[in-house]
C-alpha positions in Angstrom: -55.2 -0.2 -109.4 -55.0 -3.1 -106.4 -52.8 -6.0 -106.7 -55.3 -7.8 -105.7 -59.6 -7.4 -106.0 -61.8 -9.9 -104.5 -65.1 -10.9 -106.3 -68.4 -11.9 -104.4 -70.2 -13.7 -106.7 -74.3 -13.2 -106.6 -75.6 -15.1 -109.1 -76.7 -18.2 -107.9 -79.1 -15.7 -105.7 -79.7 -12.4 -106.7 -79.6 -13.5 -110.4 -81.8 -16.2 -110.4 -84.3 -14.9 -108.3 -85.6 -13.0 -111.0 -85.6 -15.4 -113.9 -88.7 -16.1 -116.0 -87.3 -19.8 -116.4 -86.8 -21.5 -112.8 -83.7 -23.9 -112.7 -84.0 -27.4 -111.1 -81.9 -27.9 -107.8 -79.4 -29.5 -109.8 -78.6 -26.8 -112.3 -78.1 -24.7 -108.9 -75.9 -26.9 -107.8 -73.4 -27.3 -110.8 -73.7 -23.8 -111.5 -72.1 -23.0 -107.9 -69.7 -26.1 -107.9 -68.5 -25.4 -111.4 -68.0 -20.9 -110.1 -66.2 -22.4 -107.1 -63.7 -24.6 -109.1 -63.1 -22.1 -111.8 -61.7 -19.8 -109.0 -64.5 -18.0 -106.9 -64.2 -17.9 -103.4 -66.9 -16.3 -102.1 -70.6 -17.0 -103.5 -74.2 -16.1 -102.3 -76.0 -19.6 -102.7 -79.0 -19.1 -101.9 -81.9 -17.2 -100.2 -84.5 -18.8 -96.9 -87.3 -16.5 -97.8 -90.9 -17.6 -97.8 -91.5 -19.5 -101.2 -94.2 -17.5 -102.1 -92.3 -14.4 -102.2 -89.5 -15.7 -104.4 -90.5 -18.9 -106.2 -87.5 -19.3 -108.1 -85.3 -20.1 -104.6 -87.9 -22.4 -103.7 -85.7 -25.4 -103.6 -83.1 -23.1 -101.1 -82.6 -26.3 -98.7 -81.7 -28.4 -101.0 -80.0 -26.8 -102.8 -77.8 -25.2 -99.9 -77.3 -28.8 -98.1 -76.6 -30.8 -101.7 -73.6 -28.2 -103.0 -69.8 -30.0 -102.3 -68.0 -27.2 -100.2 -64.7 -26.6 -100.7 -62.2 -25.3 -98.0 -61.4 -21.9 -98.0 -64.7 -20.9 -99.7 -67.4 -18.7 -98.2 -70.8 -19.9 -98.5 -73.4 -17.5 -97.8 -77.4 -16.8 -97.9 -79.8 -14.1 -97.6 -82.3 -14.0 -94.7 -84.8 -12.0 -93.9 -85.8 -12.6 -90.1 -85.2 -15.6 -87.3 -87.4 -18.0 -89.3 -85.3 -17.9 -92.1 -82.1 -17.6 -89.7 -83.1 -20.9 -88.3 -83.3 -22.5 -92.0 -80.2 -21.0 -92.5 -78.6 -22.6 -89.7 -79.9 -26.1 -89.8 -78.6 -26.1 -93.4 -75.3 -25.6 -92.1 -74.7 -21.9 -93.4 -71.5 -20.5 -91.8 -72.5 -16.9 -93.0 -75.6 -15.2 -94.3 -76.5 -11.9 -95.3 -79.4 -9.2 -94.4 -81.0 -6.7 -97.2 -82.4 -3.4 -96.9 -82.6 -0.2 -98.9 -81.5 3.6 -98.4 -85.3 4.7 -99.1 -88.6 4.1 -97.4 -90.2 3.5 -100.1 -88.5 0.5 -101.3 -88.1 -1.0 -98.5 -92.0 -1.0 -98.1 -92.4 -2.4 -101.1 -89.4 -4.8 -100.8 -89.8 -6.4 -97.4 -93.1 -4.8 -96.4 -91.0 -2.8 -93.2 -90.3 0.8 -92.8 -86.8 1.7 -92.4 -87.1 1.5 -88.6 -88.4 -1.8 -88.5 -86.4 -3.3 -90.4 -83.2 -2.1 -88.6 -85.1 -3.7 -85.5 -85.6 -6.8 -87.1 -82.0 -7.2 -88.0 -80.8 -6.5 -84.9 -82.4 -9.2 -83.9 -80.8 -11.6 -86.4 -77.7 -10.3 -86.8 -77.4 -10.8 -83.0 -78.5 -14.5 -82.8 -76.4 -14.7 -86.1 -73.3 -13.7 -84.5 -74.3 -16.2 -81.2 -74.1 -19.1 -83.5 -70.5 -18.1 -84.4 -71.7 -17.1 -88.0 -70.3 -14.1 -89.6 -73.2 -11.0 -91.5 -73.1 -9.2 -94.6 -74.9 -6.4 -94.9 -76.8 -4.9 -98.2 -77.8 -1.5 -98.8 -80.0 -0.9 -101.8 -80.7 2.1 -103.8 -77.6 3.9 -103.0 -77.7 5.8 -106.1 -81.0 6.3 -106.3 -84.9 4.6 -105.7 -87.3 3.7 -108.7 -90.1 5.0 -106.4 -88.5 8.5 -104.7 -85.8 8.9 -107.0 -82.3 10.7 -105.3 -81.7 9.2 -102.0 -80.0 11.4 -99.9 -76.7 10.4 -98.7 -77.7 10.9 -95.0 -80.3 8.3 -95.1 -77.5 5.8 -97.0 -74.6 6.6 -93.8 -77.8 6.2 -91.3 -78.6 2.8 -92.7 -75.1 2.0 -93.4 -73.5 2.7 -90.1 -76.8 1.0 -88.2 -76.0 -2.0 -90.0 -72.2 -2.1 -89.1 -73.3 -1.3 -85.4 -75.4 -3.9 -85.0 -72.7 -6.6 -86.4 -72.6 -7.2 -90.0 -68.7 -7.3 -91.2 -69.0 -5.8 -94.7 -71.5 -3.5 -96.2 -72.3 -4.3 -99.7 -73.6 -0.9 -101.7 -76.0 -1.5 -104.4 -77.0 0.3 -107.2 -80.0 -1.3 -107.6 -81.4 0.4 -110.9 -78.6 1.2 -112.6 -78.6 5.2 -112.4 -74.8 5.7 -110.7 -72.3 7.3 -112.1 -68.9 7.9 -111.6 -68.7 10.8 -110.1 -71.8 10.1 -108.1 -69.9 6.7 -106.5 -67.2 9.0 -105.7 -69.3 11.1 -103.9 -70.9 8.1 -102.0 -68.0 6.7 -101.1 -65.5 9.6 -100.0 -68.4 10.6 -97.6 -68.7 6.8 -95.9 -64.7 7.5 -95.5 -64.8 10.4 -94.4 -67.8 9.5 -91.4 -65.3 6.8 -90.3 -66.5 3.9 -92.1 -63.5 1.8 -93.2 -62.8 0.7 -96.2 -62.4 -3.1 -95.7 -65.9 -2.4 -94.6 -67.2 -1.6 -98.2 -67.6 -3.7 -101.3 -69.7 -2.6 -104.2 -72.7 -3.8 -106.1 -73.5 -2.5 -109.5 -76.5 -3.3 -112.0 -75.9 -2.3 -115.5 -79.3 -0.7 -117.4 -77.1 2.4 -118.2 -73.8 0.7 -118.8 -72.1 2.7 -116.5 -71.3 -0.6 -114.0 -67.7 -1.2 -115.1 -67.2 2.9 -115.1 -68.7 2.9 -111.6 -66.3 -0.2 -110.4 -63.1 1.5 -111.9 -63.9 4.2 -109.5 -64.6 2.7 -106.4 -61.2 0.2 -107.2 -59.6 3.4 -107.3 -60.3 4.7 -103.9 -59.4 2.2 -102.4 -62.5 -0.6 -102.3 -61.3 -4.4 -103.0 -64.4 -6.2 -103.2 -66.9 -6.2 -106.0 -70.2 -8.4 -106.3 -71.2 -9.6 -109.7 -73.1 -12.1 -111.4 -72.5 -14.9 -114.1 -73.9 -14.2 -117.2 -75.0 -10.7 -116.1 -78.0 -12.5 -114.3 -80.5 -10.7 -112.1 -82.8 -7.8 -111.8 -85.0 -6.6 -108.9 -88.4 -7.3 -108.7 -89.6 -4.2 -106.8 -87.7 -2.3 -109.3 -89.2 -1.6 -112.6 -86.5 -1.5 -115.4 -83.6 -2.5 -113.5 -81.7 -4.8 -115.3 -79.3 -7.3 -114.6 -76.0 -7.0 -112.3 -72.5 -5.9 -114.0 -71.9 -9.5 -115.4 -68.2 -11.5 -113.3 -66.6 -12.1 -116.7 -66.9 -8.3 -117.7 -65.4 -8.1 -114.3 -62.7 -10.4 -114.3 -61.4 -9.2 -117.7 -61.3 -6.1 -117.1 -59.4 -6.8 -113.9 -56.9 -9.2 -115.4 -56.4 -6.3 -117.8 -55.4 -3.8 -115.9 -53.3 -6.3 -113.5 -55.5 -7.2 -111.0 -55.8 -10.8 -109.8 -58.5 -12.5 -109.3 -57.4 -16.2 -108.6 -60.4 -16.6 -111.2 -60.3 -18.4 -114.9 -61.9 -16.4 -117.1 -62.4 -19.8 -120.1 -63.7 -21.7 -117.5 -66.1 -18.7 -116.1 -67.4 -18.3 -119.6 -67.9 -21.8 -120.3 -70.3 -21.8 -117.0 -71.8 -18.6 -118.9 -72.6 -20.1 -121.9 -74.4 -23.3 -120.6 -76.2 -21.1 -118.4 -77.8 -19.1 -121.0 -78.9 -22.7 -122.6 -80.5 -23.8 -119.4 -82.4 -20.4 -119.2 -83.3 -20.1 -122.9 -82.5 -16.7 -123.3 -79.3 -14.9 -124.6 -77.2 -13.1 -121.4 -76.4 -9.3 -121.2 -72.6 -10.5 -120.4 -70.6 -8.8 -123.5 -67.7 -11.0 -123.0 -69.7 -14.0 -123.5 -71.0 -12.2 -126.6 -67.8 -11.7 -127.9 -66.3 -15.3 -126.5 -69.6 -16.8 -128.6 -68.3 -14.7 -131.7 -64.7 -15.9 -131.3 -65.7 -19.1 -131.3 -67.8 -19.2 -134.1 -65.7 -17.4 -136.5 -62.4 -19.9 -135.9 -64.8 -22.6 -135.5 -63.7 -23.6 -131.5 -66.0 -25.3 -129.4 -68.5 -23.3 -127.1 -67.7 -24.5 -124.2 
């Protein structure tokens, strides 16, 4: 195992865009400042897509102009073209992220592009991006497979990969979108972006956990050699143009499993769970996270405090 893993938090984003219950600006807000000071270091904020596609992020310049940064923090945003590039920018975003799948399909359904045009359009931003001296993540979806054309071929995950890399993005962030990978399928996955000279401080991973295989699927990757690893407070998330998919591998699952096998984090798991646990006050609904389950249990059985 690494000395050392680094987690890139998603929930403030990707796990709240999905929520039946829509937080205030001010929930956001603590919910970020309170991951950053319990250890986090890098953290997707927000999103400066159209409203109407993603109510729930409606409040993203607000929200992304209010938090209290901290030094040594990366702050990031998704965008999906120059208008919300510009947003991005005039909230004072020092690095944002573009999104696109492996399969057609998806991404027709997703950001109403084919695969060609949406490569075009990101060249476009990643470019004016990188002008502005801000740095680009990259996200490819349905790695391990598309609710729509099921198996995606690897070929069509290196083609979008390595286009993405080309154009300028720093990191490629690999996402299992619906949950279907498997150990021996991230293996596969990943020796093959090694072996077509992608390099491995290139690759983080993304896992959502509908078949509980997320923390299988991470063990795997760690032990090839990948150091970053998105998750999400509470076990947030879900796509909406994926039918079934459940939530992303939950950062406390993460972190204490990482701190178990001797892997730092810089991260404290209490005060993690204690932002889990309010969380799934605010949004009314219990969280998939099974440390919080347990942490909940603990608590009430020697009669400690939730949070």
């Amino acid at each position: 195992m690494p000395a050392e893993v680094s987690i890139y938090e998603v929930g403030p984003r990707d796990g709240l865009q999905n929520e039946a219950t829509i937080l205030s600006a001010d929930r956001k807000i603590e919910m970020i400042e309170g991951l950053v000071d319990a250890g986090i270091k890098r953290i997707e904020v927000t999103s400066f897509v159209n409203p109407r596609w993603i109510p729930a992020l409606a409040d993203h310049m607000e929200v992304a102009t209010r938090i209290r940064r901290k030094p040594g923090v990366t702050y990031s945003a998704l965008v999906p073209n120059l208008r919300g590039l510009d947003a991005a920018s005039r909230a004072g975003m020092q690095e944002i992220a573009v999104f696109m799948a492996a399969s057609q399909t998806h991404n027709r359904k997703n950001i109403n592009k084919t695969t060609e045009e949406a490569l075009a359009t990101y060249r476009e931003v990643v470019t004016e991006a990188r002008a502005r001296g801000m740095t680009v993540r990259g996200y490819v979806s349905t790695v391990y497979g598309c609710p729509y054309e099921g198996e995606v071929p690897f070929e069509q995950v290196l083609r979008v990969g390595k286009s993405l890399l080309d154009m300028g993005c720093y990191e490629l962030s690999l996402g299992d979108t619906i949950g279907v990978g498997t150990p021996r399928q991230v293996e596969y996955i990943l020796d093959g972006l090694l072996h077509a000279g992608i390099r491995l401080d290139q690759l983080a991973v993304h896992f959502h956990d509908t078949r509980g295989t997320a923390l299988a699927n991470i063990t795997v990757a760690l032990q090839l050699g990948i150091r970053t690893v998105d998750s999400a407070i509470g076990g947030l998330g879900g796509c909406p143009y994926a039918p079934g998919a459940s939530g992303n591998v939950s950062t406390e699952d993460v972190v204490y499993m990482l701190h178990g096998m001797g892997c730092r984090t810089g991260i404290d798991l209490d005060r993690l769970v204690a932002i889990s646990a309010r969380l799934g006050g605010h949004l009314a609904r219990e969280l998939p996270s099974k440390y919080l389950k347990a942490h909940l249990g603990h608590c009430a059985r020697v009669g400690k405090p939730l949070v």
